[in-house]
N, C-alpha and C positions, 0 to 999 in steps of 0.2 A: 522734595515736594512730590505728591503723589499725583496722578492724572483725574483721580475722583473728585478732589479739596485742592482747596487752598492754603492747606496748613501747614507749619515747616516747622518741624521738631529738634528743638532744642538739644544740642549733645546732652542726657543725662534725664531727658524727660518724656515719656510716653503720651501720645494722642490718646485722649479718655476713648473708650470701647462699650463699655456698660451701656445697655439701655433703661437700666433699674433707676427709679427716680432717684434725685439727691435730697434728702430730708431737710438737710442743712439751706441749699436752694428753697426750696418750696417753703423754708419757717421764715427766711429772706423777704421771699416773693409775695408773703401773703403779711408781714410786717407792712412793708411796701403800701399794700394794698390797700390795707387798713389807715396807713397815712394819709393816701390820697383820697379816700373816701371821708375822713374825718374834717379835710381840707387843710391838713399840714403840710403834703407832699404839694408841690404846685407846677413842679417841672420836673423833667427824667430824660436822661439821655443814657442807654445800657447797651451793652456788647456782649455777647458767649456765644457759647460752640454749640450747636445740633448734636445730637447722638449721630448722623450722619459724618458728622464734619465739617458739615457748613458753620457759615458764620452767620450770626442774627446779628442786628442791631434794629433799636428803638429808638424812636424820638417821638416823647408827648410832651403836646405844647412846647412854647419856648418860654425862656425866661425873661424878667424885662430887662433885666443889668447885663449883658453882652458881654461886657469886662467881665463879669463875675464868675460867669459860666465857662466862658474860658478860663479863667486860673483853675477852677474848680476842676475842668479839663485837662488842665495842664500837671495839674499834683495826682492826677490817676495812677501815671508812669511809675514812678518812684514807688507811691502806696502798694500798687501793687507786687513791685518788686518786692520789697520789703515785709508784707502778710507772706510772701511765697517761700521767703527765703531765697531769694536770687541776690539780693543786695542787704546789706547789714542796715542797722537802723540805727 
């Protein structure tokens, strides 16, 4: 861990450095946007990195199923492992 962040680096994986946007984020983000403005999106809970190293997290609105949102919480772990390559699918 570094004294700037809060981030701890995985054996085999580098803290992103770039400041150049990510197109792929930004086609995401504006997917996203485009759902909540249409009124399909209805809740959002999101986490990532700063070009610094901080951490963000969001929360708009809540959801009304509690349960829901939790599992939906809870299958992030795995998901993501698994898009990364950390764990097999």
């Amino acid at each position: 861990m570094t004294e700037q962040n809060n981030i701890y680096v995985m054996p085999g994986a580098h803290a992103p450095v770039s400041t150049e946007p990510d197109e792929r984020l930004v086609a995401q983000l504006r997917d996203m946007l485009a759902m909540a403005e249409s009124g399909q999106l209805r809740s959002l809970v999101a986490t990532g990195f700063l070009a610094n190293g901080d951490r963000l997290t969001a929360w708009a609105t809540t959801h009304e199923n509690v349960a829901e949102m939790m599992g939906a919480l809870t299958l992030l772990p795995i998901g993501y492992a698994i898009r990364t390559g950390i764990a097999a699918g």
